[in-house]
N, C-alpha and C positions, 0 to 999 in steps of 0.2 A: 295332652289331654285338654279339650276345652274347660272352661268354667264354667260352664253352663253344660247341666243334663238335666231332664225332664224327671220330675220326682213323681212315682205312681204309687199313692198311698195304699192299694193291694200287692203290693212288691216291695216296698223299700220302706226302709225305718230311719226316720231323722229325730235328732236330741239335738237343742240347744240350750247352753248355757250361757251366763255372764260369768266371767272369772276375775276377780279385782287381783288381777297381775296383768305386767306389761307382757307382750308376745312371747317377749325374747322368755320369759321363764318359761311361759305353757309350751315354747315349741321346746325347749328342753326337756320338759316334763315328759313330754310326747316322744322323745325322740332318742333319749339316753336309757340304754338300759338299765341302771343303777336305777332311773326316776321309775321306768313300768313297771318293774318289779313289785315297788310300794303299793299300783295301787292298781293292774291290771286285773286281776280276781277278784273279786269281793270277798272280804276276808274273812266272813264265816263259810264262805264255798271251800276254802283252801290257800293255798300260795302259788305263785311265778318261781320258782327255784329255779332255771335257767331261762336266758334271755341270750339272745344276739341280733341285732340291726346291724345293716349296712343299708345307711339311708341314702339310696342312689337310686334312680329309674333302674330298674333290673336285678339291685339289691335284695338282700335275703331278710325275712324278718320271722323271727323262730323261738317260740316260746314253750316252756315244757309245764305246766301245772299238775300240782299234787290233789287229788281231789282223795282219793282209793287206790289209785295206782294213776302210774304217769302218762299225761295227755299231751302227745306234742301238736302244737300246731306252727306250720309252717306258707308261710305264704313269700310273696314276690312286689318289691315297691313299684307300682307304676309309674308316678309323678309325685315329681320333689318340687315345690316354691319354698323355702326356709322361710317358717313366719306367718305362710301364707294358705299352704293347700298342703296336703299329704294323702297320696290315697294308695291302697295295697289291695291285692285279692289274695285269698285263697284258691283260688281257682289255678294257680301259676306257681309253678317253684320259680328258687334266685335263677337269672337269667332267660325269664320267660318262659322256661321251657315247660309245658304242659304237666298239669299234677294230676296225680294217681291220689283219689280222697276216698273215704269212706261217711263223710261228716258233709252237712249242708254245706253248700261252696255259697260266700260272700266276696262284692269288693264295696272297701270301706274309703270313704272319702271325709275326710278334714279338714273344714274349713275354718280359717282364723280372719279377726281383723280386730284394729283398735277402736275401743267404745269407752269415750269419755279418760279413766284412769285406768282401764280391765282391756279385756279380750273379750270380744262376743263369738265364740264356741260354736261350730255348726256338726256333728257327728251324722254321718248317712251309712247306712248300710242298702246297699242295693244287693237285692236276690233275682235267682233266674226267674220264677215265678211264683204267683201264690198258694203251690201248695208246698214250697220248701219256705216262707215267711211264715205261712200257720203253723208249719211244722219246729220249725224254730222258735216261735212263739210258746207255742204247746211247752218244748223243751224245757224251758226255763231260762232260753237265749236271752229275751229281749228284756228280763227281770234282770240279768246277773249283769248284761247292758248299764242297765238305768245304773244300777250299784255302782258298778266298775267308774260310771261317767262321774258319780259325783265323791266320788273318791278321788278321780285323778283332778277334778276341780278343788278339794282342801290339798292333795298335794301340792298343785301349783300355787296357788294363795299360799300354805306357809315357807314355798322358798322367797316368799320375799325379804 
């Protein structure tokens, strides 16, 4: 996957933060199921009560939230750089193999690098078009987003 893709602000949704932790924590953060767990849901939406990654190109990444009843979502890692990039779709179960969804299809890309003492945090969600972002939007996606991002940012900051 290059590092470079073209961001279309009626399609794709970016969050950046600063995290005053060095890499090595937020990529753990990001990357250990014990850490998503903490802080992938916004905690008055519900909980992560299971998690599985296998963080490898073609890896599985599969999470189940309590909301009312169980929501699983499961998607497929495209590209691993440790430290550096991470990006997954929903659009793909583990091993590429084509997914059967009922739910808006995203793929998410994570961008990392060192700033100063912290991490500067890039989060992208790219959609197929815009009327599945408005629709996501609408939902309460891109709300439970913002929550979710700056949760796993005090996660990372207190494993220091």
């Amino acid at each position: 996957m290059s590092k470079r893709f073209e961001i279309n602000p009626k399609t794709d949704f970016v969050l950046e933060r600063f995290i005053d932790a060095p890499r090595s924590l937020v990529w753990e953060a990001l990357t250990k199921p014990e850490h998503l767990r903490q802080w992938y849901m916004p905690k008055a939406w519900g909980a992560v009560y299971a998690c599985e990654m296998d963080v490898r190109p073609g890896g599985m990444f599969s999470l189940s939230t309590a909301v009312d009843q169980e929501v699983p979502h499961l998607g497929c890692f495209l590209d691993v750089v440790p430290m550096e990039r991470l990006a997954w779709t929903s659009m793909l179960f583990p091993g590429y193999r084509p997914a059967v969804f009922d739910d808006i299809p995203i793929t998410a890309i994570v961008t990392m690098e060192t700033a100063g003492t912290g991490t500067r945090y890039v989060f992208t969600a790219l959609h197929r078009n815009e009327a599945d972002f408005e629709e996501n939007k609408a939902s309460g996606w891109q709300e439970g987003t913002e929550i979710a991002v700056d949760q796993f940012v005090a996660h990372a900051t207190s494993l220091k």
